[in-house]
C-alpha positions as CSV (number, residue, x, y, z in Angstrom):
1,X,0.7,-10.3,76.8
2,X,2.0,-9.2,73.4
3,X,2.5,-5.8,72.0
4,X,1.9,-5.8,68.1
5,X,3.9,-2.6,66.7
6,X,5.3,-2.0,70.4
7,X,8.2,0.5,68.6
8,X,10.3,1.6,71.4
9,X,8.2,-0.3,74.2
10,X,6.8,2.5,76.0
11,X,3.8,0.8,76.9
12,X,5.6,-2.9,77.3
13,X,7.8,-1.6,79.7
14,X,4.5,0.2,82.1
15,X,3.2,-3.6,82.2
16,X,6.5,-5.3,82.9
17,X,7.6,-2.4,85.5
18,X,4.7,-2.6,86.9
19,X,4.3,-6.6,87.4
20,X,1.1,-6.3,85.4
21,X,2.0,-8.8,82.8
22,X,4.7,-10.9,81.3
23,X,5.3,-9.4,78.0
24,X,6.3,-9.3,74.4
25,X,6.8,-7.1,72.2
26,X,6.7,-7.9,68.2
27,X,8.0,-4.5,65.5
28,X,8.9,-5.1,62.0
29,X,11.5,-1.8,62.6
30,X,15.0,-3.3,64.0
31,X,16.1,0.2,65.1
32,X,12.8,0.7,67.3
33,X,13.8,-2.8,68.8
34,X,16.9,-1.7,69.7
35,X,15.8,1.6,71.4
36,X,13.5,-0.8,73.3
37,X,15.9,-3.3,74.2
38,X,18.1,-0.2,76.4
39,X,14.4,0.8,77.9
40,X,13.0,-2.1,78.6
41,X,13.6,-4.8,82.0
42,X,15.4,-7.8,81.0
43,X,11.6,-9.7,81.7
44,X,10.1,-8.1,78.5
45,X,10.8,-10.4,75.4
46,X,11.4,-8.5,72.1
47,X,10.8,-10.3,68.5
48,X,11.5,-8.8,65.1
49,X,8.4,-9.6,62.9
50,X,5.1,-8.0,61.2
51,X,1.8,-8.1,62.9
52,X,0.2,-10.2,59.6
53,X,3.3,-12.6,60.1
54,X,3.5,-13.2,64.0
55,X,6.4,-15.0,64.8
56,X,4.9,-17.1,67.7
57,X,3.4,-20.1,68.0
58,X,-0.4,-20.7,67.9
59,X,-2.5,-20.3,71.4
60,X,0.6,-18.7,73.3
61,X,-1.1,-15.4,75.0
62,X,-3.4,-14.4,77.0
63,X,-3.9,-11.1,75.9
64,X,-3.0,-8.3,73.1
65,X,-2.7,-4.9,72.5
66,X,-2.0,-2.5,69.2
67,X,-1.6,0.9,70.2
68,X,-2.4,3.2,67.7
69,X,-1.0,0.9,64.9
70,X,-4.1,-0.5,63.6
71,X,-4.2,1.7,60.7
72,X,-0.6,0.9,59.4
73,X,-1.5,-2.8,59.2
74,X,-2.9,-5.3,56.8
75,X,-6.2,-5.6,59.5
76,X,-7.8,-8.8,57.8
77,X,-4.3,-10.5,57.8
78,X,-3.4,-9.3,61.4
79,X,-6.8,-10.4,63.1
80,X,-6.0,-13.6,61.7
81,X,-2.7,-13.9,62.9
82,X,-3.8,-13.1,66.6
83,X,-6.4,-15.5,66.2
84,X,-3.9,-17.5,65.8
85,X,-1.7,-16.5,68.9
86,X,-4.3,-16.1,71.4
87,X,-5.1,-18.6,74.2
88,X,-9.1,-19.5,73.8
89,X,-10.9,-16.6,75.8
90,X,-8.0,-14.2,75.2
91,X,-8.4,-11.1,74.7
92,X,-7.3,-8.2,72.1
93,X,-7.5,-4.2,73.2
94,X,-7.3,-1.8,70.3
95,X,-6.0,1.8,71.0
96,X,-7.0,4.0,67.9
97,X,-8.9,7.1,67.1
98,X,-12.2,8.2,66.9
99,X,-13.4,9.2,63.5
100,X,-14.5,12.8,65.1
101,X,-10.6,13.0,66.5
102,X,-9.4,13.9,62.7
103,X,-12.1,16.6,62.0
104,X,-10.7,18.8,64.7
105,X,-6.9,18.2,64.9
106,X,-5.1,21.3,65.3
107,X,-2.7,20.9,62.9
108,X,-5.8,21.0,60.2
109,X,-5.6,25.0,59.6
110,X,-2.3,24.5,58.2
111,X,-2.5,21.1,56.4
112,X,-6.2,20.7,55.0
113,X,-5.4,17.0,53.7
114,X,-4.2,15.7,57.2
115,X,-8.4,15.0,57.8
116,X,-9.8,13.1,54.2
117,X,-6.3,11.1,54.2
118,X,-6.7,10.1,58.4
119,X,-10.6,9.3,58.3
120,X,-9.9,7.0,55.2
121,X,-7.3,5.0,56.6
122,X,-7.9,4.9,60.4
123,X,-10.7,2.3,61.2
124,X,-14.4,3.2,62.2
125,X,-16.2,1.3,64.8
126,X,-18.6,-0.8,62.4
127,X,-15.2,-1.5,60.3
128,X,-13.4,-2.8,63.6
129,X,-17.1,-5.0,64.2
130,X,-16.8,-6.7,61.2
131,X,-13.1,-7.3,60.5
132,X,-12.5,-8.5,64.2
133,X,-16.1,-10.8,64.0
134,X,-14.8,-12.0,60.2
135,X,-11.2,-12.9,62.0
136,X,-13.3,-15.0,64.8
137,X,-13.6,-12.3,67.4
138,X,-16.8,-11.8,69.6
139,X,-18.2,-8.7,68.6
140,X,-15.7,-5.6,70.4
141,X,-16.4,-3.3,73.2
142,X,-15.8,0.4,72.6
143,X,-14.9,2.9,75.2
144,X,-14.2,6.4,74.3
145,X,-11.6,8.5,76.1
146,X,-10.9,12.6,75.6
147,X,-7.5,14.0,76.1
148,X,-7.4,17.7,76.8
149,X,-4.1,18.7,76.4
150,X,-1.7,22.1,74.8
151,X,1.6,23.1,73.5
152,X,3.8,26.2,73.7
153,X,4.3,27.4,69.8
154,X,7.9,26.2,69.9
155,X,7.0,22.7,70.5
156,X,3.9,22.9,67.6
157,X,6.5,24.1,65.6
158,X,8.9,21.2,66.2
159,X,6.1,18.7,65.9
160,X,5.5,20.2,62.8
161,X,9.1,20.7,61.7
162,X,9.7,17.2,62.6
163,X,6.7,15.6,61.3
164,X,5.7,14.0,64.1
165,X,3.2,12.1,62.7
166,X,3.1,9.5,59.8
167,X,0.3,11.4,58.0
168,X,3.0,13.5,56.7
169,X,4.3,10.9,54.6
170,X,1.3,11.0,52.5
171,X,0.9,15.1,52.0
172,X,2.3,16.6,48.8
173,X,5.9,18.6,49.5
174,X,4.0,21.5,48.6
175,X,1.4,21.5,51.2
176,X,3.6,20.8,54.1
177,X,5.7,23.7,52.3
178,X,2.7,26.2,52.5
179,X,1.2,24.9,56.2
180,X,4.4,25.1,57.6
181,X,4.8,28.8,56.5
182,X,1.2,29.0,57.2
183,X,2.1,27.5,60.9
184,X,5.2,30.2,61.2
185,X,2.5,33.2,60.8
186,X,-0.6,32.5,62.6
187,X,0.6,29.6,65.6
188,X,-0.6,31.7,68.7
189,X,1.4,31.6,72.0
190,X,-0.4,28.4,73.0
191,X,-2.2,25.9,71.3
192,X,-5.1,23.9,73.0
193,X,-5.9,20.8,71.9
194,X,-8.4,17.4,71.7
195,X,-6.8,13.9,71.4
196,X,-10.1,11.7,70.7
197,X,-9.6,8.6,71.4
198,X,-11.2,4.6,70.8
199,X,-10.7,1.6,72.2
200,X,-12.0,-1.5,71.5
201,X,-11.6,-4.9,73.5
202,X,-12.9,-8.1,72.0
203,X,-12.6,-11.7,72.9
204,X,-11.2,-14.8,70.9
């Protein structure tokens, strides 16, 4: 199985911990490869490269999986290239989220951009049909899961304070300037949130 954008192999090592799969994991980012490398068993084979560049030779997996990396690729190119990689009946899972997931994110009182930049980059379900069916793929499966989760204020905070997700990289200075202040006011004791999330399996 390979892992496209595995980062620090969190869920490479589950599969090879767990004798689920022989597995691979493929990041453009040499510094997340090297976390992985002191995480990971021995078993689990790690490869510098870019998904819309896999550096693996045609028809050599079984199965693949991009966890919540799909919108941080070149899709057309990558669906290609694991065309390329897969076996004949192999089979590609795609973690992502649902479009509904961005129009309720908590951090969205503080940071009113977060929403229009997320919908228009993450893709929707009939965007997944017809770039996976243009790449070769049967048409995908989609199964929708919901998260229920919360966080003490100190830990929104840091999440905030640390930018813990890429969306920030797109938000003007000033925004994150004002939500953050924004944050510091009004975060209450606890926050309660909704991870929203889709998956989508299809078949070479």
């Amino acid at each position: 199985m390979l892992d496209v954008g595995c980062g620090t192999a969190k869920f490479a090592r589950v599969l090879a911990e767990r004798g689920l799969a022989r597995v691979w994991g493929v990041d453009p980012s040499a510094q997340m490869l090297a976390e992985a490398r002191e995480r990971v068993p021995s078993s689990v084979g790690l490869k510098l490269g870019e998904a819309e560049r896999l550096p693996f030779k045609a028809g050599y997996f079984d199965a693949a999986v991009l966890w919540t990396v799909v919108h941080l690729i070149e899709r057309p190119l990558a669906f290609a290239e694991l065309q390329r990689v897969l076996a004949p009946g192999g089979r590609v899972a795609i973690v992502t989220f649902a479009p509904e997931h961005f129009t309720s994110y908590w951090q969205n009182d503080f940071f009113p951009s977060i929403a229009e930049i997320d919908l228009a980059r993450h893709p929707s379900p009939e965007q997944l049909t017809a770039e996976l069916q243009a790449a070769g793929f049967e048409a995908p499966r989609f199964v929708r899961l919901l998260q229920r989760a919360e966080l003490s204020r100190d830990v929104a905070l840091e999440r905030i304070y640390g930018r813990s997700i890429s969306t920030f990289d797109l938000l003007d200075e000033d925004e994150i300037r004002a939500g953050t202040e924004k944050a510091e006011r009004e975060l209450p004791a606890r926050v309660g949130y909704e991870v929203q999330y889709l998956l989508a399996f299809a078949r070479r």
